[in-house]
C-alpha positions in Angstrom: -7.7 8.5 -4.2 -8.0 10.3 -7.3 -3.6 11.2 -7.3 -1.6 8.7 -9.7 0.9 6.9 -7.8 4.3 6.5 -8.6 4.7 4.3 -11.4 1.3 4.7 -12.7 2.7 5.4 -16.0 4.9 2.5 -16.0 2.3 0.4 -15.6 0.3 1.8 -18.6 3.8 1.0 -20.6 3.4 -1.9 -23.3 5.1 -4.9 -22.5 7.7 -5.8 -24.3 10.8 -8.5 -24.1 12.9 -6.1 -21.9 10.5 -5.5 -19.7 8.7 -8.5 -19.3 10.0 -10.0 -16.2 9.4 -7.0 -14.1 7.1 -7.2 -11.5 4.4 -4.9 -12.7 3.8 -7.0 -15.8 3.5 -10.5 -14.8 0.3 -12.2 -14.8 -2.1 -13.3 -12.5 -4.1 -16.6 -12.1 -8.2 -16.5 -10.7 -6.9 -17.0 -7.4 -4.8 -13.9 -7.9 -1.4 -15.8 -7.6 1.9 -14.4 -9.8 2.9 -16.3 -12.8 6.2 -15.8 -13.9 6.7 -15.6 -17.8 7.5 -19.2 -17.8 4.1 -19.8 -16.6 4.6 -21.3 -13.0 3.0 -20.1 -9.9 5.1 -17.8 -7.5 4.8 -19.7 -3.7 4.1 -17.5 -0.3 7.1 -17.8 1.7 6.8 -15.2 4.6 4.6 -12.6 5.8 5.8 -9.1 7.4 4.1 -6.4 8.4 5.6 -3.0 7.8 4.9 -0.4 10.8 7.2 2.4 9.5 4.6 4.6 8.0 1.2 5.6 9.5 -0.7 2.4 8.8 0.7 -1.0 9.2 0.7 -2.9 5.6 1.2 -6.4 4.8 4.0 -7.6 2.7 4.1 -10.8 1.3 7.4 -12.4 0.5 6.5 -14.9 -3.2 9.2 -17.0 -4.3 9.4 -19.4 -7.5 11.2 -22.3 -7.1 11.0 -23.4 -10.4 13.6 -21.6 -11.6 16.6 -24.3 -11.9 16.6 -25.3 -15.5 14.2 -22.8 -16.6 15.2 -21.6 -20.3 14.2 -17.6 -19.4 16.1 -17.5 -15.9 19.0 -15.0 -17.6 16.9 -13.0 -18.2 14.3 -13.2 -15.3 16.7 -13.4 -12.0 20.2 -13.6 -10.7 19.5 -15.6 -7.6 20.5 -19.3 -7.2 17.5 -20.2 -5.5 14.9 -18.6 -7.0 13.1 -15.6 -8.2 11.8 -13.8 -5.5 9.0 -10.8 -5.5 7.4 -9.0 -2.8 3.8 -7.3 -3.0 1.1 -5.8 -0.7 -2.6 -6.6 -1.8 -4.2 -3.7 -0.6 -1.8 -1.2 -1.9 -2.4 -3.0 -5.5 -6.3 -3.1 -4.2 -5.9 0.7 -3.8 -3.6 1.1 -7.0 -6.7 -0.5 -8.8 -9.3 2.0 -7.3 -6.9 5.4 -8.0 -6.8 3.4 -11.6 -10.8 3.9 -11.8 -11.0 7.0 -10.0 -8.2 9.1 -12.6 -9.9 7.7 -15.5 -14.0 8.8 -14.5 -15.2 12.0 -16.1 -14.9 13.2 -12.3 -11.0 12.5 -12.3 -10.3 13.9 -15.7 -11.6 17.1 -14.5 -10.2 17.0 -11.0 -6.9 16.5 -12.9 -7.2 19.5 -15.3 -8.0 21.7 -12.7 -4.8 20.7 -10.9 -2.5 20.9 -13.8 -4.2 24.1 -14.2 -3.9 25.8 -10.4 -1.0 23.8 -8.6 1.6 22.6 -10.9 1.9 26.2 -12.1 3.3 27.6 -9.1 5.6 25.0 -8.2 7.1 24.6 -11.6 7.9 28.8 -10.8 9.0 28.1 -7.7 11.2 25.2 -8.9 12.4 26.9 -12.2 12.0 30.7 -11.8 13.0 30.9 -8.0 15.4 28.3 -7.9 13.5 26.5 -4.9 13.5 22.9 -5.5 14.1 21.2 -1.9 12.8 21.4 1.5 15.6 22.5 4.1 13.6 22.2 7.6 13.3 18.9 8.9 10.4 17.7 10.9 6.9 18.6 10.5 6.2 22.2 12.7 9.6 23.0 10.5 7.9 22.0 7.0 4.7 23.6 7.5 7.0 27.0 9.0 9.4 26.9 5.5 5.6 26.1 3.1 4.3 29.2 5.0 7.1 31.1 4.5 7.3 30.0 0.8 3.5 30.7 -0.1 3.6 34.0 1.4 7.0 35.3 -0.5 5.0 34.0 -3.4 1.8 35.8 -2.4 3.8 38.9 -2.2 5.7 38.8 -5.8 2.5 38.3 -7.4 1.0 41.2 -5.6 3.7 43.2 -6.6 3.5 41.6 -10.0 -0.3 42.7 -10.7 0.3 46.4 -8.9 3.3 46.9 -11.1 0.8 45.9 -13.8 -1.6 48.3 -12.8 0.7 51.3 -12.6 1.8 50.8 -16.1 -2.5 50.4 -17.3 -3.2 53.8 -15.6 0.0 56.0 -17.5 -0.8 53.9 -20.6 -4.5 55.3 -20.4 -3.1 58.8 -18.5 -1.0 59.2 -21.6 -3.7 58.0 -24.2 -6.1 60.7 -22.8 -3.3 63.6 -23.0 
């Protein structure tokens, strides 16, 4: 867990009257309950549990039904009955630990090193090669076209470095003569 998630940075953003309502920036109580801005407590209405992805997750369906009369509902919903949020605790639970994890001494360096050796060759690939989508489906198909990618890589930087080294030994063949 030491890869920021997608809108890690978002949540790093100040908050501000625009962005207030959003999900990311209301508070929470000791019980860990969601207070919207008008400070009343968001109410459990339904549980699901999502089985799409590899691991089932809990989603839990908060409503406020406070929000008739409210002086910030404008700005804070559209809906007639109420604003309505939905949130998983252990994805925020894990949100939290890649929060800690990024920011150790260990995750600093782990995220050098990456900016350093990955993000390199795909911002080539991307800009330079003109590769910036997958065109297989299905996973034997993926790992076939990332094969195929790395080793069409692998081969213009080996041609890259032997061009390099042809033009070393006639800049030294023609230094000596």
């Amino acid at each position: 867990l030491y890869m920021k998630y997608s809108g890690y940075y978002k949540e790093k953003e100040k908050t501000t009257e625009k962005n207030k309502f959003q999900t990311r920036h209301l508070k929470k109580d000791e019980n860990n309950n969601y207070i919207c801005p008008a400070g009343h407590m968001f109410e459990l209405e339904k549980e699901t549990i999502d089985k799409r992805s590899l691991y089932p997750k809990v989603n839990k369906k908060l409503v406020n039904h406070h929000c008739q009369g409210c002086p910030m509902k404008s700005k804070c919903t559209r809906s007639a009955k109420g604003r309505t949020i939905t949130c998983c605790e252990e994805l925020e639970a894990f949100h939290e630990e890649v929060k800690r994890n990024v920011q150790s001494k260990e995750g600093i360096k782990l995220m050098y090193q990456r900016s350093n050796e990955a993000e390199g060759t795909f911002g080539d690939l991307k800009q330079n090669q003109g590769y910036n989508r997958l065109r297989r489906r299905g996973e034997s198909g993926v790992k076939l076209e990332i094969y195929m990618i790395a080793t069409g890589q692998n081969i213009r930087k080996y041609h890259r470095r032997k061009i390099e080294n042809r033009k070393k030994a006639e800049k030294l063949l023609s230094v000596l003569n």
